[in-house]
N, C-alpha and C positions, 0 to 999 in steps of 0.2 A: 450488510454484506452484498446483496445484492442491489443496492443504488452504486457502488466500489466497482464490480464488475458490467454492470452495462455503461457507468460512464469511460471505465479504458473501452469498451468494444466502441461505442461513440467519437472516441479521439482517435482509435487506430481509424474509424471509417473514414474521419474527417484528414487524416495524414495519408491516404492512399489516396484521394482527391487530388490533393495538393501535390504527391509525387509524381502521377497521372501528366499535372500540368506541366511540373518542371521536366517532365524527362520526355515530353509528345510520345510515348506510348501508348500505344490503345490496345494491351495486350487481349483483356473480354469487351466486346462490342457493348456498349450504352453503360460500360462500368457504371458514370457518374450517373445515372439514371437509378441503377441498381443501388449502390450507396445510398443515394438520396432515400430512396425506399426504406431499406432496411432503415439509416437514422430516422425516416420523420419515425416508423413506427415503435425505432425504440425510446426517441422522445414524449409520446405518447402513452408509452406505461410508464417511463420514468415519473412522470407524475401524479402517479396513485402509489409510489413506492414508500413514502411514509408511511402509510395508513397501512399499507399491508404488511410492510415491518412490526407494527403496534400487534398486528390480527395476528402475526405467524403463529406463536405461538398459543395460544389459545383456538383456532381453529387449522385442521389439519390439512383441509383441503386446501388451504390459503398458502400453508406450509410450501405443499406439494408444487402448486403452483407458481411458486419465486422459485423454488429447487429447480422445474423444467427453463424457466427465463434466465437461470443464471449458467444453465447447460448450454443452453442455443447463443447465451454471450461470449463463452468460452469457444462453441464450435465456432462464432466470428472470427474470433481470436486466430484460430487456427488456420480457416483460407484465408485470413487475410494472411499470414504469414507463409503460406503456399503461394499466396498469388506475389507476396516480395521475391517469393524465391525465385520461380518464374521468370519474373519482371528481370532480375539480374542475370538471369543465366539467357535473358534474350537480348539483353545488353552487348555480354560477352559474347556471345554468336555475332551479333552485327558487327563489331570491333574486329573479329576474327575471320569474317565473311571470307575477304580475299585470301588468306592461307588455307581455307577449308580444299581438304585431296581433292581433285576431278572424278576421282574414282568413285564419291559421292552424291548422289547424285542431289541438288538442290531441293529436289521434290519432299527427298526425306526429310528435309528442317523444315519443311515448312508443313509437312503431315504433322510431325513432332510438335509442330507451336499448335497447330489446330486441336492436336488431341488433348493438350495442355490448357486451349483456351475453351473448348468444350465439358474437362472434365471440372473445373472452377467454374462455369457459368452452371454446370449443374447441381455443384454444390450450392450456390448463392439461391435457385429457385427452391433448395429443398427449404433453406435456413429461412425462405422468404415463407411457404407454407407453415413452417412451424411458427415462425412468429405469428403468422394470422392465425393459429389455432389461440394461440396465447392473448391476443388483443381481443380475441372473440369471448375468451373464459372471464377475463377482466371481468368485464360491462356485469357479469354472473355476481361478481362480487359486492359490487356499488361501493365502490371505493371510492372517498374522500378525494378528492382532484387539488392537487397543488395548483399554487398560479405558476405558470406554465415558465420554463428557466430559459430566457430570448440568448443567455451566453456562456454554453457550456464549459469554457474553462471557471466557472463559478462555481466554490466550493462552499457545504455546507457541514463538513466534517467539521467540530471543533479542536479551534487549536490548543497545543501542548505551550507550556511555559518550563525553565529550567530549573525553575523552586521546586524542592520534593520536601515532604516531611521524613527525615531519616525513622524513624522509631514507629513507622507504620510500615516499614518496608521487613519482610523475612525472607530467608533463604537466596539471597542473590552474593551473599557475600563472595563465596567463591569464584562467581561469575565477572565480579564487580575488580576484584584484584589481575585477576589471568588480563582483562581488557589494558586497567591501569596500565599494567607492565609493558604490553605492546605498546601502547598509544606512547608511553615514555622510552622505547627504544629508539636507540641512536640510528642514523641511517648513515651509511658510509657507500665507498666507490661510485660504481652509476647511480645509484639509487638516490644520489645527492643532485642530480641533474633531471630527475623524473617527476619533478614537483611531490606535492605533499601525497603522503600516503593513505589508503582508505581503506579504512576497516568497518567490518557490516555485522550490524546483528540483526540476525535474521531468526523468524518464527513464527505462527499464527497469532490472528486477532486477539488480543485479552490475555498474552502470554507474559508481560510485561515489560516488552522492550523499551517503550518511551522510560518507565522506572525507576529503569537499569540504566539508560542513559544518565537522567538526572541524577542518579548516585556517583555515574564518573563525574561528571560533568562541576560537583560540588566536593568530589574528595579532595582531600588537605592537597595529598601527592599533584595532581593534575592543577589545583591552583596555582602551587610552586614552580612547576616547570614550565607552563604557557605564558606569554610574556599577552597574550589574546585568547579571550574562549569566547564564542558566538553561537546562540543557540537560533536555530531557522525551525519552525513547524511548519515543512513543506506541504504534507497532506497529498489528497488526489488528482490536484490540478499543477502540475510542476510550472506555474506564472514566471517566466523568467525575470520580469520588471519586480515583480512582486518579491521573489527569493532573492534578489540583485539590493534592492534597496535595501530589504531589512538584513541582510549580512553587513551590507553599510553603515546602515546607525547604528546597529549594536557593536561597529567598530569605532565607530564615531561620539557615540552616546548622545547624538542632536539627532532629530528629526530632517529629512533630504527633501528639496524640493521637485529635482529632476527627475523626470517619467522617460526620459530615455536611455535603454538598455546599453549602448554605447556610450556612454555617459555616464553612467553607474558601476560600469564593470572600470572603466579606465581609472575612475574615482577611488576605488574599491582597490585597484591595482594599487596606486600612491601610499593609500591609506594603511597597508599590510604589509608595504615593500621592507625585507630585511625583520620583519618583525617573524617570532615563532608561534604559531595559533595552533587555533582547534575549535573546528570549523565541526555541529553536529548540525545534521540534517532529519530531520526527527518526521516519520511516516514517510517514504518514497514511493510513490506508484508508477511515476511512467516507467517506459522501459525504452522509449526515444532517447539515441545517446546524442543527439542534433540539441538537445535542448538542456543537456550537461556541458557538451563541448565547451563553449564562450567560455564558460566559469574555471574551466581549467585554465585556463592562458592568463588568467589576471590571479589565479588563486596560486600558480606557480612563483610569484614575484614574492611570496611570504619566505620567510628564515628557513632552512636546511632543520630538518626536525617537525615543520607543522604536518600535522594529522587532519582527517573528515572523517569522522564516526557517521556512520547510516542506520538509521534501524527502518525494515522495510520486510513485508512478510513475503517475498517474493528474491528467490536466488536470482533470477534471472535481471531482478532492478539490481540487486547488488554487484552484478558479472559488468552490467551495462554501467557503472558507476568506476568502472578499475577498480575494482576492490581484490585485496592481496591478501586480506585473512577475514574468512566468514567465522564467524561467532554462532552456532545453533542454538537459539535459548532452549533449554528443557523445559519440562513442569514441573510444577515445585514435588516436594514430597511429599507424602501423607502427612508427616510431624509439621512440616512448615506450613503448610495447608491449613489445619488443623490453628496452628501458633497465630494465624492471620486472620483467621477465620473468628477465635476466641476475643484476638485485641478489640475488633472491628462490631462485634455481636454484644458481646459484655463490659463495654467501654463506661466505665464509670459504676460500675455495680460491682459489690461485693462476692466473695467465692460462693458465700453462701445463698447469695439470688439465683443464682446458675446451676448448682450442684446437678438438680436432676434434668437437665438439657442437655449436659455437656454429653451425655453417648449419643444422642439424637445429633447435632451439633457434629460430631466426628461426622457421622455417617452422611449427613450436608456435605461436610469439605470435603469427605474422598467424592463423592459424587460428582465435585465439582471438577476433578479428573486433574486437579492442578493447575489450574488455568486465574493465577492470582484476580482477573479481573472480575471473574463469578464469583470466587470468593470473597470480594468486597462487598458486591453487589448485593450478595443474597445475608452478607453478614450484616448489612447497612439495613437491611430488609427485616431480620431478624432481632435487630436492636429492638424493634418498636412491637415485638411479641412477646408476649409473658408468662405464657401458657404451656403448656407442653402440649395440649392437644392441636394451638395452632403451630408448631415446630413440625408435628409429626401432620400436617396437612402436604406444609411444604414440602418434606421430604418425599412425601406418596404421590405428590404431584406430579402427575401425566406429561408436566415437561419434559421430567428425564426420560421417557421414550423416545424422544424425536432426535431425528441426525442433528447433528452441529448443536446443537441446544447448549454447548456451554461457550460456542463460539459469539454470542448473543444475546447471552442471558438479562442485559440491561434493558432488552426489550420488555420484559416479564412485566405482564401488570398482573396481579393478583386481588 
């Protein structure tokens, strides 16, 4: 969770640099200074964020300590998005200069920019103190040091594939048809000229959207009517070269040799033209629509009918995507909780190896609040116990105290 959130605060710091360049704005004095700052130091805990993932849960203060790092990446998040605002509305004043009334006096825009570019340089010293409280608490820890990552769009999330085992899956069926249905609706009038349509399922970590994907993605219905399906596991780092090619050979079914983006989307255009797809884009983080745009104009060249399924636990990637119908995954229910819980715990044993686990066993899978991903986790956990007294350890375990804990749970060493 938190290597997710301080690499977006990283990319948005590294994309106000670069907006900085193109647009010669200097709207806060030594920005790129200030930038630089705040990145080197959040590259610098970014590399004990391993180790402290392992720790979270087992010691609390460790907890507490990514909880305040992942605050102060969110509040990045935020001036920097006060400072775009800023930044465009001092655009529009310079564009506007010469119709600005006489009756105005000039003095006041440019009081307005100063209190603008003082009240964001104040924010960035505060965020810059609390980051040093946070690099200081580190060293407290002695945390394990990664070799240090020289290219941040480098991802270490693992990727998704489109093979699911249907008969380990419970309680998406209803989810799984409502999608179907859209993804196979017809589009008519303009909406035939608007390129392919995109639909988002959206919801927290461990909630099972990748899943849910893979079960449209392999129903009967959806084979029948796509004349192309191509599955991309975008992940944290939206690689345009990267997402470009492998859309390409899984249209292509060959391996590409070309590394240039221009060149692969034109390719990619050819390859999909007149044809009808469905196109899923599996884990989405950015929220830069600069680095979706390209793909729209070659993805447009596809048949009247193709679809982009997103799943991405963030509304705001799904808005930035065009997306025209969001999908909210829920949590499972108790019963299916429960139903997922038992497949994955009791896989290969008799009713009668389990009988007196299963009420202990409930009260695991409601705990786990419906978040099909802990219930794997901890069912896969509970395979290899036999005991009732180690069942009821787990269940009395001091895990379930702490915030997010089912957001996470795969961290669990026991």
């Amino acid at each position: 969770m938190a290597e997710a959130v301080v690499f977006m605060a990283l990319e948005r710091l590294a994309d106000v640099v670069q907006k900085q360049i193109q647009e010669e704005v200097n709207l806060v004095r030594g920005v790129k200074k200030e930038v630089g700052y705040l990145s080197s130091k959040l590259n610098t805990i970014r590399n004990v964020l391993d180790d402290a993932e392992r720790r979270r849960y087992k010691d609390k203060t460790v907890h507490n300590w990514l909880r305040k790092l992942e605050d102060v990446s969110y509040d990045i998040d935020d001036v920097l998005d006060e400072w775009n605002y800023a930044l465009r509305k001092l655009q529009i004043e310079r564009k506007n200069k010469h119709k600005v009334c006489p009756i105005i006096p000039s003095s006041c825009l440019c009081f307005n920019k100063i209190a603008t570019r003082r009240d964001i340089a104040k924010k960035i010293e505060g965020l810059k103190q609390r980051l040093n409280v946070i690099l200081n608490e580190k060293d407290e820890f002695k945390f394990v040091v990664n070799q240090p990552i020289d290219d941040p769009r480098e991802s270490t999330r693992a990727q998704s594939i489109s093979l699911v085992e249907v008969s380990d899956i419970h309680g998406r069926g209803d989810d799984k048809d409502i999608l179907v249905s859209k993804l196979k609706q017809e589009v008519v009038g303009q909406q035939l000229q608007a390129g392919p349509q995109v639909i988002s399922i959206v919801g927290v970590g461990g909630i099972g959207k990748t899943t849910l994907a893979q079960l449209i993605y392999n129903d009967e219905r959806i084979v029948k009517y796509f004349e192309l399906k191509i599955w991309v596991c975008v992940s944290d780092v939206f690689d345009e070269v990267r997402i470009a090619k492998a859309i390409l050979e899984s249209v292509k079914k060959e391996s590409s040799d070309l590394k240039e983006l221009e060149l692969l989307l034109n390719c990619l255009k050819d390859s999909i033209s007149g044809k009808k797809f469905l196109l899923v884009l599996d884990d989405v983080w950015t929220e830069d629509h600069t680095k979706w745009e390209p793909f729209k104009i070659s993805l447009n060249y596809g048949a009247p009918g193709s679809k982009i399924l997103v799943t991405t636990r963030s509304e705001r990637v799904a808005r930035m995507m065009g997306t025209i119908e969001i999908h909210r995954l829920g949590q499972l229910s108790d019963t299916d909780s429960w139903l997922l819980m038992k497949h994955v715990a009791f896989h290969g044993r008799s009713e009668a190896d389990y009988k007196e686990l299963q009420e202990i066993g409930k009260k695991i899978a409601d705990k786990c609040k419906g978040l099909p991903l802990a219930v794997k986790v901890l069912g896969s956990l509970l395979r290899f116990k036999d005991t009732k007294e180690e069942w009821e350890s787990i269940l009395n375990n001091e895990i379930w105290q702490l915030d997010e804990a089912e957001v996470d749970l795969f961290l669990i060493c026991f």
